[in-house]
C-alpha positions in Angstrom: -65.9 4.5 -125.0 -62.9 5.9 -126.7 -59.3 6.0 -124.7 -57.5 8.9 -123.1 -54.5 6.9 -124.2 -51.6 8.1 -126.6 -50.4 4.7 -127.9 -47.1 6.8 -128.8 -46.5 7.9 -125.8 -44.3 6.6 -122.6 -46.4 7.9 -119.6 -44.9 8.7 -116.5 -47.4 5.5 -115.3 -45.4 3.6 -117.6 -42.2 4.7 -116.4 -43.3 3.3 -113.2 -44.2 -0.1 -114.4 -41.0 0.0 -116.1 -38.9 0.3 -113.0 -41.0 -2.1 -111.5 -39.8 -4.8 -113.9 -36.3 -3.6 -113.9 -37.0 -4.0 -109.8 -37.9 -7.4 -109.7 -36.5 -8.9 -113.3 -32.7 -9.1 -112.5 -31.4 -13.1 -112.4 -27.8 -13.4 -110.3 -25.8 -13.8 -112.9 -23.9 -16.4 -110.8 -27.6 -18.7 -111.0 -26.0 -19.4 -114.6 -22.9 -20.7 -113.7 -24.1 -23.1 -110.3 -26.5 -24.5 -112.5 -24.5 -24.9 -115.8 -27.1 -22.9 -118.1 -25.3 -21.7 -121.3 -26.1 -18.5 -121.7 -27.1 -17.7 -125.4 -26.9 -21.5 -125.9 -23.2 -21.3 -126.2 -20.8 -21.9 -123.7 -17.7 -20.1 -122.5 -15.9 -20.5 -125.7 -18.6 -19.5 -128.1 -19.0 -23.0 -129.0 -22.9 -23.6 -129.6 -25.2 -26.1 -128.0 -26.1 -28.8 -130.1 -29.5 -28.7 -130.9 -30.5 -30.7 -133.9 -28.5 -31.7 -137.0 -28.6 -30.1 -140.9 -27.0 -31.1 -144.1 -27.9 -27.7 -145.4 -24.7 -25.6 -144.4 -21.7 -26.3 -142.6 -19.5 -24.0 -140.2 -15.6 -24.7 -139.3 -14.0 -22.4 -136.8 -11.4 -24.9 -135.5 -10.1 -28.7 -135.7 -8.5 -31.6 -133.9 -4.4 -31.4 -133.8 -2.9 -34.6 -133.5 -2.6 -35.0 -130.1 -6.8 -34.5 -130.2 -7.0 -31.1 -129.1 -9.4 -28.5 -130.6 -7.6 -26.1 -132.3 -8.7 -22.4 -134.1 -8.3 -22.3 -137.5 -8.8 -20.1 -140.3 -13.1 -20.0 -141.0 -14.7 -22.3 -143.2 -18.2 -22.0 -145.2 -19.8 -25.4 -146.8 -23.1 -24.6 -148.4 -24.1 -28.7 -149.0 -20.9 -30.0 -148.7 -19.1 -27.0 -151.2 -16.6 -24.7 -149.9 -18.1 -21.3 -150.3 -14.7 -20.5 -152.0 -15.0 -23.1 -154.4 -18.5 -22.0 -155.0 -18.1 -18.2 -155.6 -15.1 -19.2 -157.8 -16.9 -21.4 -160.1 -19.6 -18.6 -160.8 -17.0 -15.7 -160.7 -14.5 -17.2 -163.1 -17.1 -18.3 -165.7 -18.7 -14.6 -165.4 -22.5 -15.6 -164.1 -24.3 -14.6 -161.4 -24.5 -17.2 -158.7 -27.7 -15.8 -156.1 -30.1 -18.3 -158.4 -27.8 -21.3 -158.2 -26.8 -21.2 -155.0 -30.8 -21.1 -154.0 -31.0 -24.3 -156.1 -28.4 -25.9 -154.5 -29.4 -25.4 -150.8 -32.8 -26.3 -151.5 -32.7 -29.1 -153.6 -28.9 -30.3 -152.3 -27.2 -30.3 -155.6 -25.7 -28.6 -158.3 -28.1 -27.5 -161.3 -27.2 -28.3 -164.4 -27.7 -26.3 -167.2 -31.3 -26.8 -168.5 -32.4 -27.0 -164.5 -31.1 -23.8 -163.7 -32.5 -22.2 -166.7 -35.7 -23.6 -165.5 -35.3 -22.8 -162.3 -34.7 -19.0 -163.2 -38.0 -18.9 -165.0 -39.8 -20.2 -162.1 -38.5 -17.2 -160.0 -39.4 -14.8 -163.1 -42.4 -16.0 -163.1 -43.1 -15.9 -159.5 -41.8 -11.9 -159.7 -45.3 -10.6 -159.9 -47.4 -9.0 -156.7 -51.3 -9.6 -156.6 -53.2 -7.5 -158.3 -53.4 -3.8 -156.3 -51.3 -4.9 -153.2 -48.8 -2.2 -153.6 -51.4 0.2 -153.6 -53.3 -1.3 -151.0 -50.6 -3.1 -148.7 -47.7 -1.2 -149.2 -48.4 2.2 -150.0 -51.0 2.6 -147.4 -49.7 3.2 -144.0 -45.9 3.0 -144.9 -43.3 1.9 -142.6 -40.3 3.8 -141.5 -38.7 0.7 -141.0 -38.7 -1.4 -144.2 -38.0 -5.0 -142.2 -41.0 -4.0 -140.5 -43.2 -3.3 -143.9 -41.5 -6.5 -145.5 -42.9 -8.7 -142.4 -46.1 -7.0 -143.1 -46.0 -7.9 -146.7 -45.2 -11.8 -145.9 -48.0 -12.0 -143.0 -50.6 -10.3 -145.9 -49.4 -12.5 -148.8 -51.5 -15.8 -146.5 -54.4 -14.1 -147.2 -53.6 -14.3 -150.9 -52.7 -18.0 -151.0 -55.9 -20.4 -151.0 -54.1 -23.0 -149.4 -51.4 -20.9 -146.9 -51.9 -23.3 -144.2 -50.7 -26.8 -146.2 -48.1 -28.0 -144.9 -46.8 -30.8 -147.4 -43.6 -30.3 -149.0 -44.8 -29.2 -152.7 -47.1 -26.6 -151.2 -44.2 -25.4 -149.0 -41.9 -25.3 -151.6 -44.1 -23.5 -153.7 -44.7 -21.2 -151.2 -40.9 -20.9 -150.6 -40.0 -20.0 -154.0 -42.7 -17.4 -154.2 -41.2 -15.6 -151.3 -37.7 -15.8 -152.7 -39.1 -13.9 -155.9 -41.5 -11.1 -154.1 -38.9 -10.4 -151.2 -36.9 -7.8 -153.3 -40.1 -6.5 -154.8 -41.8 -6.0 -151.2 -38.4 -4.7 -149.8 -38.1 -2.1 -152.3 -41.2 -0.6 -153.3 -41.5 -0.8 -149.6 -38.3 2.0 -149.1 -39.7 3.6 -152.2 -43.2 4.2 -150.2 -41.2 5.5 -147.5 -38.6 7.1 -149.1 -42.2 9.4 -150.6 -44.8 9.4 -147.6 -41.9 10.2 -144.8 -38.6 11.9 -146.7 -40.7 13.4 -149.5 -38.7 12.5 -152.0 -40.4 11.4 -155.9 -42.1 8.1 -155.5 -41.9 5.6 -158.5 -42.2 2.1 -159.3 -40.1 -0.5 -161.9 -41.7 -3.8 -163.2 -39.0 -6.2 -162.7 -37.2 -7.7 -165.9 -37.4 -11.0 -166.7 -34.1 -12.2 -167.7 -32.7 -9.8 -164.7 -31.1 -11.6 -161.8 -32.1 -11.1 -158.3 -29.3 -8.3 -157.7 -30.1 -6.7 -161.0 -33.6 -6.4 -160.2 -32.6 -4.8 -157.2 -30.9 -2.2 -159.0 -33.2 -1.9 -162.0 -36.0 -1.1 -159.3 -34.2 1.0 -156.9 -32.9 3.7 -159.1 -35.0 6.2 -161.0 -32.9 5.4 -164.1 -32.9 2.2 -163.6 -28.8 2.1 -164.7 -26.2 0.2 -162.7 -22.4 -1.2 -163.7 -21.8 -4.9 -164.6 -19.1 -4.4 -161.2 -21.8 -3.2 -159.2 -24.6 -6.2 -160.1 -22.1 -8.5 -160.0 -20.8 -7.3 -155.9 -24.5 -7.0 -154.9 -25.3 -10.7 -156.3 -21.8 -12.4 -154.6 -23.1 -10.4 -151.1 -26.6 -12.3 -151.6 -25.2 -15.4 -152.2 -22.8 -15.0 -149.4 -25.6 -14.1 -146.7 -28.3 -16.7 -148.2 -27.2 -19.5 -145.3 -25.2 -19.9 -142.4 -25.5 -23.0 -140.3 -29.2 -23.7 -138.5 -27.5 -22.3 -134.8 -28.0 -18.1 -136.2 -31.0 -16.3 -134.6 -33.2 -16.5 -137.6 -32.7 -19.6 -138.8 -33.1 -21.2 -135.4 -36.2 -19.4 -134.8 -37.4 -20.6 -138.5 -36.9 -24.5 -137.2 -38.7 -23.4 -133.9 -41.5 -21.8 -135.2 -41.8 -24.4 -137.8 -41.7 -27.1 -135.2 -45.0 -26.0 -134.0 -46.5 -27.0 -137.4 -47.6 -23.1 -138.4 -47.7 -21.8 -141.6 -44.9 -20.8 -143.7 -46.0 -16.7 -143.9 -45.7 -17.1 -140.1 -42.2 -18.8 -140.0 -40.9 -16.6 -142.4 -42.4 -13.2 -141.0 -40.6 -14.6 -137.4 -37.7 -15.4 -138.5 -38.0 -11.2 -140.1 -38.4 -10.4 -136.2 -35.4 -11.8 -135.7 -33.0 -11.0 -137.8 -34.3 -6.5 -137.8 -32.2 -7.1 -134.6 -28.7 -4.9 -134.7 -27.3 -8.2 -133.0 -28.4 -10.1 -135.6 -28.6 -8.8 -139.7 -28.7 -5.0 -138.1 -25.5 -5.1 -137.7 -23.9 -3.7 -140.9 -26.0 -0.2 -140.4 -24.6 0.0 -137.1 -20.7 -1.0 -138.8 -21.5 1.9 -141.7 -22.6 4.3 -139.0 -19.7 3.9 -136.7 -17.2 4.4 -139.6 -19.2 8.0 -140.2 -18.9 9.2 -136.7 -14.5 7.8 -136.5 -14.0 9.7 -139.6 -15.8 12.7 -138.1 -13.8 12.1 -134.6 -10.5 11.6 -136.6 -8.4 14.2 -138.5 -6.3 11.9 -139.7 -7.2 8.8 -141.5 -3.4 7.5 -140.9 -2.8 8.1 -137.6 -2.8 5.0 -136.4 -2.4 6.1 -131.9 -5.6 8.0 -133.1 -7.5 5.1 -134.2 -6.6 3.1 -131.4 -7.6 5.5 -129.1 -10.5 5.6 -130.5 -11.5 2.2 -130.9 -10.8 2.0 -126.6 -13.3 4.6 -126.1 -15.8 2.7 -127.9 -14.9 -0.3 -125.7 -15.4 1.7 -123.0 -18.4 3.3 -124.4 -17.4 6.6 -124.7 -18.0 7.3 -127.9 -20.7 6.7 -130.9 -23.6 5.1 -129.0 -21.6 3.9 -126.4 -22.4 0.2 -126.8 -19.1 -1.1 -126.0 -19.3 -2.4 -129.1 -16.8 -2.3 -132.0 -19.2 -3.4 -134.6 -18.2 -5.7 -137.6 -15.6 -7.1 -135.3 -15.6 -10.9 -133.6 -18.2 -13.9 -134.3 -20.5 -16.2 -132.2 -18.6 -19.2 -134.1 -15.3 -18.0 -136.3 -12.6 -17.0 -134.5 -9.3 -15.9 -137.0 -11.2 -15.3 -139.8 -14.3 -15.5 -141.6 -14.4 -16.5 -144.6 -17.4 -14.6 -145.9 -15.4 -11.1 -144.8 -12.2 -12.5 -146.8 -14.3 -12.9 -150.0 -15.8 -10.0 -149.6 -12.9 -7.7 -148.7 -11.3 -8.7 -152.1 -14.6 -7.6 -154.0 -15.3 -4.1 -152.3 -11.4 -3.3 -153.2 -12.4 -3.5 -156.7 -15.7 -1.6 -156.0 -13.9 1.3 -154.5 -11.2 1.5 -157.1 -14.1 2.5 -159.5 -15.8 4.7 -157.0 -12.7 6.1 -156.2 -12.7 5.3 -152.4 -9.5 3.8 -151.8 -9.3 6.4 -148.7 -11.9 4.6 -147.3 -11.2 1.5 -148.2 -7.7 1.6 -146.5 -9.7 2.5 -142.9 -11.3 -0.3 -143.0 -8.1 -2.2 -143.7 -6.6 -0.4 -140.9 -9.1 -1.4 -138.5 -9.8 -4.7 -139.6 -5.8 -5.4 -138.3 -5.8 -2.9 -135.4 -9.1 -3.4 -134.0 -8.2 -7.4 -132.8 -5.7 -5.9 -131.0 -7.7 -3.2 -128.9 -10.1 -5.8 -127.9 -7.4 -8.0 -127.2 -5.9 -5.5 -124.8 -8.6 -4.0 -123.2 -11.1 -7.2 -122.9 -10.7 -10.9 -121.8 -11.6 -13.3 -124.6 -11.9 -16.7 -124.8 -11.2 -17.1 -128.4 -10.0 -15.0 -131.7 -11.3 -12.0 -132.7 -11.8 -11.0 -136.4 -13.8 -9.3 -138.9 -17.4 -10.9 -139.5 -18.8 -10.3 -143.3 -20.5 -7.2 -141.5 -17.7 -5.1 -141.7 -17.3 -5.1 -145.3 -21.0 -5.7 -146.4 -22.3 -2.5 -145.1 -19.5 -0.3 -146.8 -20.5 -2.5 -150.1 -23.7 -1.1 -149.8 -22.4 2.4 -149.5 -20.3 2.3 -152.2 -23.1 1.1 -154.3 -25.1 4.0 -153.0 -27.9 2.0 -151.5 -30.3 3.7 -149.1 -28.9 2.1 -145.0 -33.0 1.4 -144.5 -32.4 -1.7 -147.2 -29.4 -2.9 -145.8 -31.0 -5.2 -143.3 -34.1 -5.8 -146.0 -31.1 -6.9 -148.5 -29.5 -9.4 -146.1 -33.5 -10.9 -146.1 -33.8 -10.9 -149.3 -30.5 -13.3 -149.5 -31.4 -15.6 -146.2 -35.5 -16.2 -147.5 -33.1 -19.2 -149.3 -31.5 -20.6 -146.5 -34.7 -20.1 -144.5 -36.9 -21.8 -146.7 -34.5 -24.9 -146.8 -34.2 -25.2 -143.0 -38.2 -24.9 -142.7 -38.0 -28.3 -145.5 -36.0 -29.8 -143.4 -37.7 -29.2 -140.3 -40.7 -30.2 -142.2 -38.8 -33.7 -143.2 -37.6 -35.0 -140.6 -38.7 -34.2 -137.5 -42.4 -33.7 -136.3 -41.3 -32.4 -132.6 -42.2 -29.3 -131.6 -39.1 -27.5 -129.5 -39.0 -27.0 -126.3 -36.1 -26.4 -124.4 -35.7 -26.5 -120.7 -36.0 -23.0 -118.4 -34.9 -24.0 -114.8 -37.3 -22.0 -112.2 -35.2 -19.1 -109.7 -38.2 -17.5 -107.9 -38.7 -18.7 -104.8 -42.4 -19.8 -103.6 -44.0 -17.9 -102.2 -47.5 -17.8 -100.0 -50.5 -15.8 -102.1 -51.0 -12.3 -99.6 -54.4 -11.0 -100.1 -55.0 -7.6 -101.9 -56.5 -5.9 -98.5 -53.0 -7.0 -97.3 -50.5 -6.2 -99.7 -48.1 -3.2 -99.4 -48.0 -1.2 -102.5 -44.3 -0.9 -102.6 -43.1 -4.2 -101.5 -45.9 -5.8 -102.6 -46.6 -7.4 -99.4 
């Protein structure tokens, strides 16, 4: 018997049920506070809940003064023990790409040498290569609008391809791992190219990915028809991978990757969870929402110097009355840094350079502009318990604009850079621990007696 049922559609039944659990979902906010729950598992100050320990990445956002106070201080990024600075110098300066070394280093916890990252590098290119007609059959049949969406999709079908997708021992895991670092720009973008031919109509085509290429190159190579791109432009795309492949085991995806691994699942489902997690525009959806703010203030604004203009404008987005009225000035503040973070100063110095050869300065020098005013704004027209500053959001998203990528990969391109630091919490899950989690949830709802369905009321529902 078929269904009378549009699966698209929100029924006015629906709408019903929907006030119904609007009705009886609400918590007192003030539950939180008498029984100490931190809310987001941080607490007042932003300062996370300790749930487990990592030597994968480390996060400073403030120290101990000398009289043993905690004090903010200027953000600081170790991937292994190596300041991020130290680490995107090292490649920079000598003129290499660092996306393949830096996944060496956080999963294996050292630097590679020469002849191991050499190796390493071939593994990947070897790995680069989809079964045998799944583009055809996985990704170019029902195409997703939303590419996150098609690349979970494309992880969750790859288990069927692996004949041993549920061992859980640390060679098949890694192997597993590494596979998903090499096919995650392949499945992202031959995902947006389905897309961008079943949905926009636009000329559908498909690169093989070069073997010597790095990660970012390949990304290029495959995206464009002509396959061209600028040393400058390989070179910012590969320093925003390496800058988004890790960041602590507290973020949204990576702690749902330990959680999920905790349960002793496969890695396709780990992965494809911690995908759920980070489509959110709270989580890696963020720098769409950063690039489409800036579109709608340089509509709103006829002046790109007028600095009462801009403030006024950022106050009506704290007050949601303008863009999607959020209340939300995306790209600024962090769950953890407070005057800076460091992945945003990097950054910053990069996309300068980009848009010098693009020849957006003009743009550039908003951003700038709001990057200093913006702290202020919030400052002024909210209560905050710690600093305010730009998160590597702000910049990442105009990075992609300037290199003319299509916003539906910018989320998919912030995956293809944290599959490393996912894949090295799920081994360290994997290592040491053998507990599933399983935080406490403190029951509100008072008990009640069970009414009998002759006797209920069917708005009170008593």
């Amino acid at each position: 018997m078929s269904s009378s049922y549009n699966f698209t559609k929100i029924t006015p039944e629906i709408v019903d049920l929907a006030s119904l659990c609007t009705k009886n979902g609400g918590i007192d906010v003030e539950l939180y506070s008498k029984y100490d729950v931190k809310r987001g598992l941080r607490d007042i100050n932003g300062k996370g809940v300790l749930a487990g320990l990592t030597e994968i990445s480390e996060i400073i956002s403030s120290k101990t003064d000398a009289e043993g106070n905690s004090v903010q201080c200027d953000g600081e990024l170790y991937y292994r023990g190596y300041n991020i600075i130290d680490l995107v110098a090292g490649f920079t300066q000598e003129r290499r790409f660092g996306f393949e070394e830096i996944t060496y280093l956080l999963l294996f916890g050292e630097l590679p040498g020469t002849e191991q990252l050499d190796s390493f590098k071939r593994i990947l290119s070897d790995y680069r290569q989809l079964p045998t007609t799944f583009v055809r059959d996985i990704i170019m049949k029902s195409p997703s609008e939303d590419i996150m969406n098609g690349l979970a999709r494309g992880v969750l079908t790859l288990y069927s391809y692996d004949d041993m997708p549920n061992d859980t021992s640390i060679p098949n895991v890694l192997r597993q791992s590494l596979e998903l670092i090499a096919l995650f720009p392949l499945i992202a973008v031959y995902s947006y190219q389905a897309k961008a031919y079943y949905h926009d109509g636009d000329s559908f085509f498909i690169h093989q990915p070069v073997g010597e290429y790095s990660t970012a190159e390949n990304i290029l190579h495959m995206l464009r028809p002509d396959s061209k791109f600028t040393d400058l432009e390989a070179i910012i795309l590969d320093l925003a991978l390496v800058l988004h492949a890790e960041h602590g085991g507290g973020n949204n995806s990576t702690f749902t990757t330990h959680v999920v691994t905790s349960s002793g699942t496969d890695t396709y489902s780990a992965i494809a969870a911690a995908l759920g997690s980070l489509k959110g525009p709270k989580h890696g959806g963020a720098n769409i929402k950063v690039t489409m703010m800036f579109e709608d203030m340089k509509d709103k604004l006829s002046d790109w110097e007028d600095e009462d203009a801009i403030r006024d404008y950022l106050a009506k987005l704290l007050h949601k009355e303008a863009f999607d009225r959020s209340g939300l000035i995306y790209g600024m503040g962090h769950a953890v840094y407070s005057i800076s973070d460091p992945r945003a100063s990097i950054l910053r110095q990069a996309v300068k350079k980009l848009s010098e050869e693009k020849h957006m300065e003009k743009e550039y020098a908003l951003y700038n502009k709001i990057e200093r005013i913006a702290p202020e704004v919030i400052a002024q027209e909210r209560r905050i318990y710690k600093g305010v500053s730009a998160n590597i959001d702000f910049y990442s998203g105009f990075a992609y604009s300037i290199l003319g990528l299509p916003p539906e990969l910018y989320t998919p391109i912030f995956a293809i850079a944290r599959i490393a630091g996912w894949s090295a919490h799920r081994i360290e899950e994997l290592i040491n621990c053998n507990k599933i989690i399983r935080p406490a949830y403190r029951a509100v709802q008072a008990q009640r007696e069970y009414v009998p369905l002759s006797h209920r009321n069917g708005e009170t529902g008593e």
